[in-house]
C-alpha positions in Angstrom: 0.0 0.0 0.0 3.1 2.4 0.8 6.2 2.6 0.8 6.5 1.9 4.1 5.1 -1.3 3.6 7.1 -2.4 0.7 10.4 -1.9 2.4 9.3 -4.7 5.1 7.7 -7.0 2.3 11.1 -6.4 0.8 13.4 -7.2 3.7 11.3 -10.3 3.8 12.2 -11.0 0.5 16.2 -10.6 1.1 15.6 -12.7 4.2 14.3 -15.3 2.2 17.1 -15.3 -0.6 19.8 -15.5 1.7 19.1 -18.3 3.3 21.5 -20.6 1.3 20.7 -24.5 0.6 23.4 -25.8 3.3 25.0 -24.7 6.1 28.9 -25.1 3.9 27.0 -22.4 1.0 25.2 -20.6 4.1 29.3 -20.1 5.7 30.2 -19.3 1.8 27.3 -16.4 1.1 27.9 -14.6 5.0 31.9 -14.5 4.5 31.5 -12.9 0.9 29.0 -10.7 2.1 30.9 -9.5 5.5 33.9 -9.1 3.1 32.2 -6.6 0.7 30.3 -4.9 3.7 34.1 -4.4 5.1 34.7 -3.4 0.9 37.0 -6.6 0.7 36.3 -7.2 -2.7 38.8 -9.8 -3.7 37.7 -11.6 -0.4 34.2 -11.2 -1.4 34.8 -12.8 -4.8 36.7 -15.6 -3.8 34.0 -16.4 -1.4 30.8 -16.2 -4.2 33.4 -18.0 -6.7 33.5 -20.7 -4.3 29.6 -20.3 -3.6 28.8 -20.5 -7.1 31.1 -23.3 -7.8 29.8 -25.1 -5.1 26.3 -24.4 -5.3 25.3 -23.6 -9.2 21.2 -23.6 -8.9 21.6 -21.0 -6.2 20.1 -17.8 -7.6 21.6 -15.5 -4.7 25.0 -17.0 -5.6 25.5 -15.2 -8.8 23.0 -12.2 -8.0 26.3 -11.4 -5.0 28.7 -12.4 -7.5 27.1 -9.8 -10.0 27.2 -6.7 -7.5 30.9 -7.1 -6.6 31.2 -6.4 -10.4 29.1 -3.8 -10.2 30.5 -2.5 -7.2 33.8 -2.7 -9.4 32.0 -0.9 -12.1 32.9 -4.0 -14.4 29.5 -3.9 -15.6 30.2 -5.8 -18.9 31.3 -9.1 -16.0 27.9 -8.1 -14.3 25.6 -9.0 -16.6 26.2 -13.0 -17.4 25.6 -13.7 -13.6 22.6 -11.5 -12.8 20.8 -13.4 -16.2 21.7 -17.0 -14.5 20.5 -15.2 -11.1 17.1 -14.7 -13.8 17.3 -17.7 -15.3 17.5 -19.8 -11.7 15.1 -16.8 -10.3 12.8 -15.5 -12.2 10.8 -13.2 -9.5 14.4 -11.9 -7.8 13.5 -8.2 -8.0 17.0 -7.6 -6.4 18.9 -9.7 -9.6 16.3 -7.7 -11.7 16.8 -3.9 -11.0 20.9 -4.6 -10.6 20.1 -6.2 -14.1 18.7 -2.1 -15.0 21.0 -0.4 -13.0 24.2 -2.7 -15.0 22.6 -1.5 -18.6 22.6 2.2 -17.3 26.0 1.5 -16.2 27.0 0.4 -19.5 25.2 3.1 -21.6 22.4 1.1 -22.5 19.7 3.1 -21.4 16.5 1.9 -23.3 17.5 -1.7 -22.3 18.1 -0.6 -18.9 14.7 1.0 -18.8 13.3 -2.2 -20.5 14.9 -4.3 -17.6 13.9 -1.8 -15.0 10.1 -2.1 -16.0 10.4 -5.6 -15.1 11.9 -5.4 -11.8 9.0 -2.9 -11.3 6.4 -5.3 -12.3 7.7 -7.3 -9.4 7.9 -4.4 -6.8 6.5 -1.4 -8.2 7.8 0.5 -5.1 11.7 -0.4 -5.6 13.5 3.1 -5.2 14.6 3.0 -8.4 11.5 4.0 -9.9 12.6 7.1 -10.3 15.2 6.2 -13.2 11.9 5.4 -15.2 11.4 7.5 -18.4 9.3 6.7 -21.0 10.6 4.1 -24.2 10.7 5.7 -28.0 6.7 6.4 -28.9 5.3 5.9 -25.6 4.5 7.7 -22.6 4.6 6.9 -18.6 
């Protein structure tokens, strides 16, 4: 209903896709994510590497791997591992507007606004909605 709202739905959501399968890819996703908190990145990578390696149908796995690119503006590396994220994930709005945001990175705006409608269909209150503009012939 607001905004307010969607932020706790989408907490729940992050709660929910962090939970790993086991507790070895569980130990793998909280030391990658401690290590980019503490802007570890090498650490970080290592640790989803591993994650992914280990665990290859877990969604979360590549959509942490993808925002250490990002985070490394290697936005071009992004992109392979937030589609798997996708592919594995379909209704990850998280995978979904880092998928947007990585196009706008790359200076690909209409498919960034393409992707971003997307992640909006799944939460129409991310706070990225205001990057939306209208495609070629249409209006918002």
């Amino acid at each position: 209903r607001d905004d307010m709202e969607a932020r706790q739905i989408s907490n729940q959501m992050w709660g929910y896709w962090t939970v790993a399968p086991d507790p070895a890819s569980q130990m793998m996703l909280d030391e990658g994510m401690g290590a980019r908190a503490g802007f570890d990145y090498d650490r970080a990578m290592d640790r989803f590497n591993a994650l992914v390696s280990y665990c290859p149908f877990y969604a979360e796995g590549y959509n942490q791997r993808a925002f250490i690119h990002f985070l490394r503006e290697d936005y071009a590396a992004a992109l392979p591992d937030l589609q798997r994220a996708l592919d594995l994930n379909p209704q990850h709005v998280g995978a979904a507007s880092g998928l947007a945001l990585t196009y706008f990175g790359l200076g690909r705006d209409l498919e960034g606004q393409k992707a971003l409608r997307v992640a909006l269909e799944l939460n129409p209150w991310l706070s990225e909605r205001f990057l939306l503009k209208p495609l070629p012939g249409q209006e918002l």
